[in-house]
C-alpha positions in Angstrom: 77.3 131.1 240.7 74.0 129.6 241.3 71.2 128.5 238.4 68.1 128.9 239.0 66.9 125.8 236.6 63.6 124.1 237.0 64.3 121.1 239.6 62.5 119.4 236.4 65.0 119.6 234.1 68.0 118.5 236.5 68.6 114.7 236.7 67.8 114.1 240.4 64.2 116.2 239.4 63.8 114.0 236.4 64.0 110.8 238.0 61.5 111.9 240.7 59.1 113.4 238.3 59.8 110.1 236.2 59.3 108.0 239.2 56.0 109.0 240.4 54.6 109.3 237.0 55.2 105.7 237.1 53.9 105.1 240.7 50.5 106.7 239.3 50.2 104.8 236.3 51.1 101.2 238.4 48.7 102.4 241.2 45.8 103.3 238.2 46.6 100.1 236.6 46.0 98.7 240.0 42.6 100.4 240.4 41.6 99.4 236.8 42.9 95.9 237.8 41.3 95.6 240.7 37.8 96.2 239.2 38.4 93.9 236.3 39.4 91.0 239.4 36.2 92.0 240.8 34.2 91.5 237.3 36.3 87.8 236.7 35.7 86.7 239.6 32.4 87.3 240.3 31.5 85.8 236.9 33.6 82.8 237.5 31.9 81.9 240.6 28.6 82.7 239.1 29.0 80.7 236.1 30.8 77.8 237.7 29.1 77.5 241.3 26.2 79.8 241.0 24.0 77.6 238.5 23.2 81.0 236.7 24.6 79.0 233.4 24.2 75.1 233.6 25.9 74.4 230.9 29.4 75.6 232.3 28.5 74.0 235.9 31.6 71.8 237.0 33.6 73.2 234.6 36.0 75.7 235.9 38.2 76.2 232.9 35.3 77.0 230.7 33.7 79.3 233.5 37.3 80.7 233.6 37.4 81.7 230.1 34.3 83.1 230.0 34.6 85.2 233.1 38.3 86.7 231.8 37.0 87.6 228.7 34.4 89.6 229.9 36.8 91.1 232.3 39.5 91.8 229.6 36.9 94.2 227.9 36.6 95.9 231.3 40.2 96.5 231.7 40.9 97.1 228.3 38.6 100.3 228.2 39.7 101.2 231.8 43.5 101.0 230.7 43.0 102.6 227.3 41.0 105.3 228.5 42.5 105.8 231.9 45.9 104.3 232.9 48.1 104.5 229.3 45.7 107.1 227.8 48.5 109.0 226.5 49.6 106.6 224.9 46.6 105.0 223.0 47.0 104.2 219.6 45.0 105.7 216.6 44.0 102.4 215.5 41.7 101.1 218.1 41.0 97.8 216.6 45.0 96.7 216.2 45.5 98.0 219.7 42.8 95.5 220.9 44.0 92.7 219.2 47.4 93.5 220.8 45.9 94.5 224.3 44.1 90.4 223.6 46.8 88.9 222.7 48.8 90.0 226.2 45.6 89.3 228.1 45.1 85.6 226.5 48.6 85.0 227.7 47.7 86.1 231.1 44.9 83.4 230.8 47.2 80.8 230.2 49.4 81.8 233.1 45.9 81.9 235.4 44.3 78.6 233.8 48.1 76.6 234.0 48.1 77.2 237.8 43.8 76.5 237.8 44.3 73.2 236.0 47.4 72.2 237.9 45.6 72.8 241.2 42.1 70.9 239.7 43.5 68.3 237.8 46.9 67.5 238.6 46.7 68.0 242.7 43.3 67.1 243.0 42.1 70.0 244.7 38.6 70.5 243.3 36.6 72.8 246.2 35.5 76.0 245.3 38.2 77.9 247.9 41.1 75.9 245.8 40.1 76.8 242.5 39.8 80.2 243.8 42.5 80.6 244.9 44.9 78.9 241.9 43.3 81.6 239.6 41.5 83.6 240.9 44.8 84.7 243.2 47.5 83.3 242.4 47.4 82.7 238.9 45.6 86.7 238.4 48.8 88.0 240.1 51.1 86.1 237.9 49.4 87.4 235.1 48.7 91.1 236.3 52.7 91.5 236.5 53.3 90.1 233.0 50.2 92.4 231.7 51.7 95.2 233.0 54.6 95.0 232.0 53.3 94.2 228.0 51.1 96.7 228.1 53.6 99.2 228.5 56.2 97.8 226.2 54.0 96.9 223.4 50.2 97.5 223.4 50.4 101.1 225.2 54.2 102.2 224.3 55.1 105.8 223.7 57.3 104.4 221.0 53.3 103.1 219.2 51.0 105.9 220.5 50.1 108.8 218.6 52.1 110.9 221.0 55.5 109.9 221.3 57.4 111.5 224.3 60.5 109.8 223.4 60.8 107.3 226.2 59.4 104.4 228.1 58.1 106.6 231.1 55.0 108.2 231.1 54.6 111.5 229.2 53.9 113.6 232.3 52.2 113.4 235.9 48.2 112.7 235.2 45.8 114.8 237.4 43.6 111.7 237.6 40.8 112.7 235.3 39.3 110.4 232.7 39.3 111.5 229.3 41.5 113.8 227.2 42.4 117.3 228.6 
């Protein structure tokens, strides 16, 4: 006897389906991320090397926070709108204190491997501080972003839809915006 059951709705399909819905929403969170690294660290070097603000010239942790925060707002309205849209939350201005929290620890995480690098090594060029947070320390705190965003700020568990899981609600087609 042989069924004739959507491959969805047997495990093996499930875990497929599930899998590349999650593939997609790491490689859109990637995208997203990627722009928001270009935003940071453009600024950063602007503010800090650039002399387009004198005020935050030789000071790379100020430039830093300055350059992250603009960049959070970036990502914030690419993941919110894009990558966990749905999964948003109906109250926009607790979901962006959430989605700030997560990113101010991911600031710590960058500025602990800047200040190390600056202040406790002594390695003060402009490649060095680039590359304790503008690489390494934005990579330590992209994986502990995504990974918060998707058990607290963007959860299925807190959105206004609720699929009933952790995984994504259903293979996106890549547009922006609601269907």
């Amino acid at each position: 006897m042989s069924t004739t059951a959507d491959p969805q709705t047997r495990p093996p399909g499930r875990l497929r389906a599930a899998a590349a819905a999650l593939i997609a929403q790491l490689a859109k969170f990637g995208v997203v991320g990627s722009i928001a690294y270009v935003v940071d660290v453009g600024l950063f070097n602007l503010l800090s090397y650039a002399g387009a603000a004198p005020l935050l010239a030789g000071q790379p942790l100020l430039a830093k926070v300055v350059s992250t925060g603009v960049a959070t707002v970036v990502a914030w309205l690419g993941n919110r709108y894009w990558t966990f849209r749905h999964h948003r939350r109906p109250d926009v201005t607790r979901e962006f204190v959430l989605y700030l929290a997560m990113c101010m620890i991911g600031l710590l995480i960058a500025l602990s491997c800047l200040w190390v690098s600056h202040y406790v090594l002594g390695f003060t060029s402009v490649l060095a501080d680039n590359i304790s947070s503008n690489m390494i320390g934005l990579a330590l705190g992209a994986a502990f972003r995504f990974v918060a965003y998707r058990l607290w700020v963007f959860a299925p568990h807190r959105s206004a839809t609720v699929t009933g899981s952790l995984l994504p609600a259903a293979p996106d087609d890549g547009l922006i915006g609601e269907r």
